[in-house]
C-alpha positions as CSV (number, residue, x, y, z in Angstrom):
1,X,82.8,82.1,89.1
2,X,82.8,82.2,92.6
3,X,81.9,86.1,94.2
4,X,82.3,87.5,97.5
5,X,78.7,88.0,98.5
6,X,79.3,90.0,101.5
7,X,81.1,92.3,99.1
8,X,78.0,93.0,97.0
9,X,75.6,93.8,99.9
10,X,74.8,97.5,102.0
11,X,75.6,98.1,104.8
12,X,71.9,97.8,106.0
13,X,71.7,94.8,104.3
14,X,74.3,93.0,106.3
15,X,72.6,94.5,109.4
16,X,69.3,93.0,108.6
17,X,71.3,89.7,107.9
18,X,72.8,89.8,111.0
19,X,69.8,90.3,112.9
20,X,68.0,87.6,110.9
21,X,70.8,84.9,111.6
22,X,71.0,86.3,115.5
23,X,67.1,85.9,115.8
24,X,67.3,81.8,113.9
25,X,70.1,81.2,116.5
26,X,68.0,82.4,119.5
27,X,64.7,80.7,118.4
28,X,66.6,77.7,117.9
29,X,68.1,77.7,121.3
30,X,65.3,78.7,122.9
31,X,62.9,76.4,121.6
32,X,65.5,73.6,121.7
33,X,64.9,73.1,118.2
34,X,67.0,69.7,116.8
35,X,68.8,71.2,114.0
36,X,72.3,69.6,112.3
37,X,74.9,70.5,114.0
38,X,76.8,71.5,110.6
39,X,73.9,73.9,109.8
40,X,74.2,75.1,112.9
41,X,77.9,75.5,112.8
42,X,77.6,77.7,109.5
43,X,74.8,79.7,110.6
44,X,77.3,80.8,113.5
45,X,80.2,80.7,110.9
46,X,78.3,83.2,108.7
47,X,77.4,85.2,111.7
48,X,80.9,85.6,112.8
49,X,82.1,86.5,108.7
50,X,79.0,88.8,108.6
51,X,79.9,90.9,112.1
52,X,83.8,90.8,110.6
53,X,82.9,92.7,107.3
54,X,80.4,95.0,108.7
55,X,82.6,96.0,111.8
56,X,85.5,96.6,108.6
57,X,83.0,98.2,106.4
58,X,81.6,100.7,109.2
59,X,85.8,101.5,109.9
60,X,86.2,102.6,106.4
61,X,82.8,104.8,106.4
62,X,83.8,106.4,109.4
């Protein structure tokens, strides 16, 4: 069975997600860290989904 994670998490949760991924991408660049360019593509691929819901999520709370 394949689930929507994103659906199953907080609100905070997804924050802290975000802020985990955003902090990866930013050690990475700074460091100049050699990392697969696919994992790096879905770490910013999940960042963007991530942002999407939460921005959604935070419209329908409001």
């Amino acid at each position: 069975m394949k689930e929507n994670i994103l659906m199953l998490l907080s609100l905070e949760e997804m924050e802290s997600t975000i802020q985990g991924l955003k902090i990866a991408l930013e050690h990475m660049d700074k460091n100049r860290t050699s990392i697969d360019e696919k994992l790096e593509k879905n770490i910013n691929d999940m960042l963007k989904k991530f942002l999407y819901v939460k921005t959604e999520y935070s419209n329908k709370a409001d």
